[in-house]
C-alpha positions as CSV (number, residue, x, y, z in Angstrom):
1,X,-74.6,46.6,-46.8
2,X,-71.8,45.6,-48.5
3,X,-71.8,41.5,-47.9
4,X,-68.0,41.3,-47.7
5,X,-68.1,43.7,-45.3
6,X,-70.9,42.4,-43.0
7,X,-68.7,38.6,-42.9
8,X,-66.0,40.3,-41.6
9,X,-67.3,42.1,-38.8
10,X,-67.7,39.2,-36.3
11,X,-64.1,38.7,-36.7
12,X,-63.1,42.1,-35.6
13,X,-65.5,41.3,-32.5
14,X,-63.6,37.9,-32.5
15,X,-59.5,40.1,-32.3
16,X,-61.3,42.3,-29.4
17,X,-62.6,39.5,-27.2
18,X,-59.2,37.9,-27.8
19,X,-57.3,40.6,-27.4
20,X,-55.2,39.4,-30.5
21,X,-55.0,38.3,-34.3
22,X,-53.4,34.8,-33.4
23,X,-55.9,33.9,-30.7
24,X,-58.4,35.2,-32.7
25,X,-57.6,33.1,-35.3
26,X,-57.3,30.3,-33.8
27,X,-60.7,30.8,-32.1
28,X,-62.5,31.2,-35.4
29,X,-60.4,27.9,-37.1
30,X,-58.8,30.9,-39.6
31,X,-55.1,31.5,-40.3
32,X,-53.6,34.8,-38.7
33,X,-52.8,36.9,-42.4
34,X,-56.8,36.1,-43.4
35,X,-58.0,37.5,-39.7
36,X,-55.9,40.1,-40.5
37,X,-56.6,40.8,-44.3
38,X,-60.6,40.6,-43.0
39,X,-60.1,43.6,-39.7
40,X,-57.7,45.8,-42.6
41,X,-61.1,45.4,-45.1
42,X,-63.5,47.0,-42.4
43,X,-60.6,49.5,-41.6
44,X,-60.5,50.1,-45.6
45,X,-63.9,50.9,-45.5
46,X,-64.4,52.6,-42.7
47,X,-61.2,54.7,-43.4
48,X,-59.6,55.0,-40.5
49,X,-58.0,52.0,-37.7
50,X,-59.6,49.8,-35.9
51,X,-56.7,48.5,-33.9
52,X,-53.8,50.2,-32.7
53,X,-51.3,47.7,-33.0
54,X,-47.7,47.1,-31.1
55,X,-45.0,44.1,-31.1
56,X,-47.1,43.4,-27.4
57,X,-50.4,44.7,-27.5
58,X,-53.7,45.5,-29.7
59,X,-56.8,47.5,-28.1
60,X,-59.3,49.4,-29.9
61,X,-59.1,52.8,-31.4
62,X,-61.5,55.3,-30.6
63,X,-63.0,54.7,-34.4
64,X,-63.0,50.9,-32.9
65,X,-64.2,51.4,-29.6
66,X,-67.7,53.2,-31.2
67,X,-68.1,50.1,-33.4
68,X,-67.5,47.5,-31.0
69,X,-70.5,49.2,-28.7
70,X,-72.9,48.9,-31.5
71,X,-71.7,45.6,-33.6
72,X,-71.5,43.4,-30.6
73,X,-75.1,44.0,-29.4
74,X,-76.6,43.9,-32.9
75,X,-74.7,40.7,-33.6
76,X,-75.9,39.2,-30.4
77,X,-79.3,39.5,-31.2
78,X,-78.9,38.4,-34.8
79,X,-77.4,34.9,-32.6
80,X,-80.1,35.1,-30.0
81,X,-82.8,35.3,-33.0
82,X,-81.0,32.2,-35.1
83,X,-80.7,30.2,-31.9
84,X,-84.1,30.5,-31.4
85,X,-85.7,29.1,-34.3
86,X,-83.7,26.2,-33.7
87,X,-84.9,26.3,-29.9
88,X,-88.4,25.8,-31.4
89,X,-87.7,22.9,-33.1
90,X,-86.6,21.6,-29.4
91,X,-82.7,21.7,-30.1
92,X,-80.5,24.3,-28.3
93,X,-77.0,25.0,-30.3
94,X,-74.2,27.3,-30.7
95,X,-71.8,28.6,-28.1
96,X,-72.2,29.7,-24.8
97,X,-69.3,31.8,-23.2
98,X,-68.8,32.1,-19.7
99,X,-66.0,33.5,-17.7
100,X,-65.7,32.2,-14.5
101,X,-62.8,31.9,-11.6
102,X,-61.1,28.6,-11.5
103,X,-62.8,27.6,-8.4
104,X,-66.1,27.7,-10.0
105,X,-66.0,24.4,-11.7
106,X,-65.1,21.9,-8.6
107,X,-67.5,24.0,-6.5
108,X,-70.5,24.2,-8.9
109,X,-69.9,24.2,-12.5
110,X,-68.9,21.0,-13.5
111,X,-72.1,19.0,-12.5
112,X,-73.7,21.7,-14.5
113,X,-71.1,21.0,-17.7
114,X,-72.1,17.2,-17.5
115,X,-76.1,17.3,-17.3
116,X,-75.7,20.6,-19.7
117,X,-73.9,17.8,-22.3
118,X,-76.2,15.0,-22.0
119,X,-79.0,17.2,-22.9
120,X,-78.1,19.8,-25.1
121,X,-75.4,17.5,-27.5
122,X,-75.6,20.8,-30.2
123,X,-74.4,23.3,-27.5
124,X,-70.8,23.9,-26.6
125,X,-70.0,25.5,-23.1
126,X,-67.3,27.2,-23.3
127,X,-65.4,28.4,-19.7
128,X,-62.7,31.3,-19.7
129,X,-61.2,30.7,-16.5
130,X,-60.6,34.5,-14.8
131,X,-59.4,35.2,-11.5
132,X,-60.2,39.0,-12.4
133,X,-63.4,41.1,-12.8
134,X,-64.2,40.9,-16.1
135,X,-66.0,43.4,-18.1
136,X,-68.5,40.3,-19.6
137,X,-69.8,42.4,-22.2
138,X,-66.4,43.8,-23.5
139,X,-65.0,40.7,-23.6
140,X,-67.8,39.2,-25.4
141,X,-69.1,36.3,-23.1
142,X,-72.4,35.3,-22.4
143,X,-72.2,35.3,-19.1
144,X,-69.7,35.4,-15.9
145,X,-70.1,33.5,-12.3
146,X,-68.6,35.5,-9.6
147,X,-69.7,35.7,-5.7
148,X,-72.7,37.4,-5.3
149,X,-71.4,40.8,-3.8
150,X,-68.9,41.1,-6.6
151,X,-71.6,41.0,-9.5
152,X,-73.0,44.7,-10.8
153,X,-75.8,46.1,-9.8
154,X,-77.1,46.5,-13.6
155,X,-76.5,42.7,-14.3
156,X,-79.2,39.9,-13.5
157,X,-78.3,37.6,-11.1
158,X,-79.3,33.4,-10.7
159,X,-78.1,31.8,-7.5
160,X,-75.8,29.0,-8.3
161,X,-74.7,27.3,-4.8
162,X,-76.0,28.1,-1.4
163,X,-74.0,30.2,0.8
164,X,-70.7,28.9,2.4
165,X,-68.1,29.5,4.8
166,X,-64.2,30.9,3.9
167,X,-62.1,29.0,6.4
168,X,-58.8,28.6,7.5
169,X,-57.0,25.1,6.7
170,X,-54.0,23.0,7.2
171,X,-52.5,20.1,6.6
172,X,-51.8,17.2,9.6
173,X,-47.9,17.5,9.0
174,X,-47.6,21.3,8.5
175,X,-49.9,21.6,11.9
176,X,-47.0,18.8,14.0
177,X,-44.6,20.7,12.8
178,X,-45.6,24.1,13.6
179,X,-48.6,24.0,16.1
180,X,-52.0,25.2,15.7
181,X,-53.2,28.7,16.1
182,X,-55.5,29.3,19.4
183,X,-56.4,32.7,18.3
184,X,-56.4,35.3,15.7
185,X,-52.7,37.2,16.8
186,X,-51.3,33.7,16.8
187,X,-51.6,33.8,12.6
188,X,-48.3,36.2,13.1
189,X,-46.3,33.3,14.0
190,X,-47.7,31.5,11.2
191,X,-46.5,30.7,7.6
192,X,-49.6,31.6,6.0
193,X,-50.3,31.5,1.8
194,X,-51.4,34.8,0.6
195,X,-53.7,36.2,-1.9
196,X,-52.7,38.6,-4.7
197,X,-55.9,40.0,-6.8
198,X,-55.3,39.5,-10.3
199,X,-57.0,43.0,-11.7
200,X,-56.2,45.5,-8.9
201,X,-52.9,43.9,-7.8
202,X,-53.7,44.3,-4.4
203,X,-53.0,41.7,-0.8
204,X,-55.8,40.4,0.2
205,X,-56.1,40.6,3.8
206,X,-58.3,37.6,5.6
207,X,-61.8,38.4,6.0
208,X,-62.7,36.6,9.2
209,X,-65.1,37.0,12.8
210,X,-62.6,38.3,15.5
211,X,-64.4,38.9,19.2
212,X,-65.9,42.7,18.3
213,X,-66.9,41.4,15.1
214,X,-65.6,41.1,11.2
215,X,-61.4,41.9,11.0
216,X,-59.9,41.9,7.8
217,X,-56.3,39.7,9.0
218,X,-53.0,40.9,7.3
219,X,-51.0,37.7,6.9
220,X,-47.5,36.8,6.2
221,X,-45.6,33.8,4.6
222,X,-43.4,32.6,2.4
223,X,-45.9,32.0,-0.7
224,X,-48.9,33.9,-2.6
225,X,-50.6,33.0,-5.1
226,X,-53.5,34.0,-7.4
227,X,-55.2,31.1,-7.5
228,X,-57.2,29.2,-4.8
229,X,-56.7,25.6,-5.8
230,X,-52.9,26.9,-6.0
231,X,-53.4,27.7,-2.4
232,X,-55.3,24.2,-1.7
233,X,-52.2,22.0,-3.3
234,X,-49.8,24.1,-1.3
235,X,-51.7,23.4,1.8
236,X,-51.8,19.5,1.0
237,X,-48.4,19.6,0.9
238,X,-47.4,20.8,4.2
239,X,-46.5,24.3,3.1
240,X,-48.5,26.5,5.1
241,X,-51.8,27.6,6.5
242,X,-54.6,28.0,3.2
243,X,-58.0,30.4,3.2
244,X,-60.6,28.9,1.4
245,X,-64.1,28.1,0.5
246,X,-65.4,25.3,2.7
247,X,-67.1,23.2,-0.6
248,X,-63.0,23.2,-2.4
249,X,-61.9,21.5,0.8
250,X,-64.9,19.5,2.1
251,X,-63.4,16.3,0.6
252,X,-60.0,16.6,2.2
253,X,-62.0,17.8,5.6
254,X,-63.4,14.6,5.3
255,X,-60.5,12.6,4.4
256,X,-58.3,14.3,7.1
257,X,-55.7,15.5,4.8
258,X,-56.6,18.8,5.6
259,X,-58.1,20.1,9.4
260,X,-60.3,23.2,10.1
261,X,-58.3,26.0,12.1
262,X,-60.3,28.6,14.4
263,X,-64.0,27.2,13.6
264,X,-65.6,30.2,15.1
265,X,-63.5,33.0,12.8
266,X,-65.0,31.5,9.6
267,X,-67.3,34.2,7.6
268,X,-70.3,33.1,5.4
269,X,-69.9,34.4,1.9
270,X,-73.1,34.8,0.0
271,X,-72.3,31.9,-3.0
272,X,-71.7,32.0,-6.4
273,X,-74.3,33.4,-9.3
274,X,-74.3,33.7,-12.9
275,X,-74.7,36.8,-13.8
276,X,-75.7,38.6,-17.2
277,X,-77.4,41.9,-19.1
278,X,-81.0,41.2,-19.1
279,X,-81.2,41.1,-22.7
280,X,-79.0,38.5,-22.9
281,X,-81.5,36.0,-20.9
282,X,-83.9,35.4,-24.1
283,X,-80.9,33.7,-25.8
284,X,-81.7,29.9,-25.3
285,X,-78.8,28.7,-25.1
286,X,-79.0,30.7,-21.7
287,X,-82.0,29.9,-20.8
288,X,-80.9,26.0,-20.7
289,X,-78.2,26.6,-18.3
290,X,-80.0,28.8,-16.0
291,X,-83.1,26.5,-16.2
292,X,-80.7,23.6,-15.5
293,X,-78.3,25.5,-13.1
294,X,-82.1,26.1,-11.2
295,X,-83.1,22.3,-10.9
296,X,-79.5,21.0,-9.5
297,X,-79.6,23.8,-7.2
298,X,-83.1,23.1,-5.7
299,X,-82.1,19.5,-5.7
300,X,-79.7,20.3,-3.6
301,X,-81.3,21.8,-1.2
């Protein structure tokens, strides 16, 4: 293979998981005109586009698309095989990718970050924070952590955190000055912060336990947001009535700076998981954080 060629492959990878030449660039520590004088060599050689480019966007071609699905395997394993020869010599290095929603890291990811660093010095973690469903292997990550119904069925799945409650929350002064809900219908007469799913762009109605079982709760207010700890800083600050996971708010439970509306409504959710292609777990750079993310939990429970 032509060697020019084969160095400027992972950068086409590298314009495809970024979804453009700049961030690509600036991923890879390259200027913009050399990230793109490297994709316009493959194309060059391949003869056909790579990228269809606009002032706003650039995806894949179909040409691109076919080479995408075979380069980005084949380079992973040429990665997985490098990494472990160093894992022999009892170092683990390199990059590990890993998209994740935002509310990941308070709830189970950053204890993982700071044992993963005093351990493994040579690897870098890095987190894409994504409050949508990612397609991991399109976008070229390692890994993603998502609750545990959310992740495909063709993926492998580690337990992260035990299960845990979504609750209803709000804060002392927003509760004087509007009262507290006794039931379910009272939520009407509420100013409650919605939910907007980033992929399918859809309200997310409440899951919670009414009296024949689970009800999925239409609310109203005056904010929504995409983001939980969005919906947590708005609830501190008197704004409205917040749905959350019970380990983002256990401090401020504690604390009293937030209360615990309607106990008995709250649903269990079934945690959070990494989850990955099975080929991707003999990578060691993997294996460390799922042998890792392993101990914490058990010592934990």
């Amino acid at each position: 293979m032509d060697r020019t060629l084969l160095a400027h492959l992972p950068i086409v990878l590298a314009v495809h998981r970024r979804g453009g030449f700049a961030a690509a660039a600036n991923e890879l520590g390259m200027s913009t005109s050399a990230v793109s004088h490297a994709v316009k060599s493959v194309e060059e050689r391949l003869g056909q586009p790579v990228f269809a480019r606009t002032t706003r966007s650039v995806r894949l071609t179909e040409a691109g698309t076919a080479l995408v699905d075979v380069l980005g395997p084949a380079l992973a394993e040429i990665s997985t095989a490098v990494d472990g020869i160093g894992a022999a010599r009892g170092t683990v290095g390199g990059t590990l990718r890993i998209n994740a929603p935002r509310t990941a890291l308070p709830i189970a990811v950053t204890p993982l970050l700071q044992e993963m660093g005093r351990r493994h010095p040579g690897l870098t973690v890095e987190i894409t924070c994504d409050e949508g469903l990612a397609d991991i292997v399109a976008g070229g990550y390692d890994a993603g952590i998502r609750l545990g119904h959310t992740v495909a069925q063709d993926m492998v799945a580690v337990r992260l955190t035990p299960p845990f409650k979504a609750i209803m929350v709000a804060s002392p002064g927003y509760l004087s000055a509007r009262g507290e809900p006794g039931a379910l219908e009272d939520l009407a007469d509420h100013n409650c912060i919605g939910y907007r799913f980033v992929t399918s762009g859809a309200v997310y109605d409440w899951d919670l336990r009414g009296r024949g079982g689970d009800v999925a709760v239409s609310v109203n207010g005056t904010v929504r947001v995409t983001d939980a700890l969005c919906a947590k800083e708005l609830a501190l600050a008197d704004v409205g009535i917040a749905y959350l996971f019970e380990p983002l708010v256990r401090a401020e439970l504690q604390a009293g700076s937030l209360r615990q509306l309607l106990p008995r409504t709250a649903i269990e959710e079934p945690g959070l998981f990494l989850y990955f292609p099975r080929r991707a777990a003999q990578a060691p750079k993997l294996r460390a954080f799922i042998d890792l993310a392993r101990e914490l939990l058990a010592s934990r429970r």
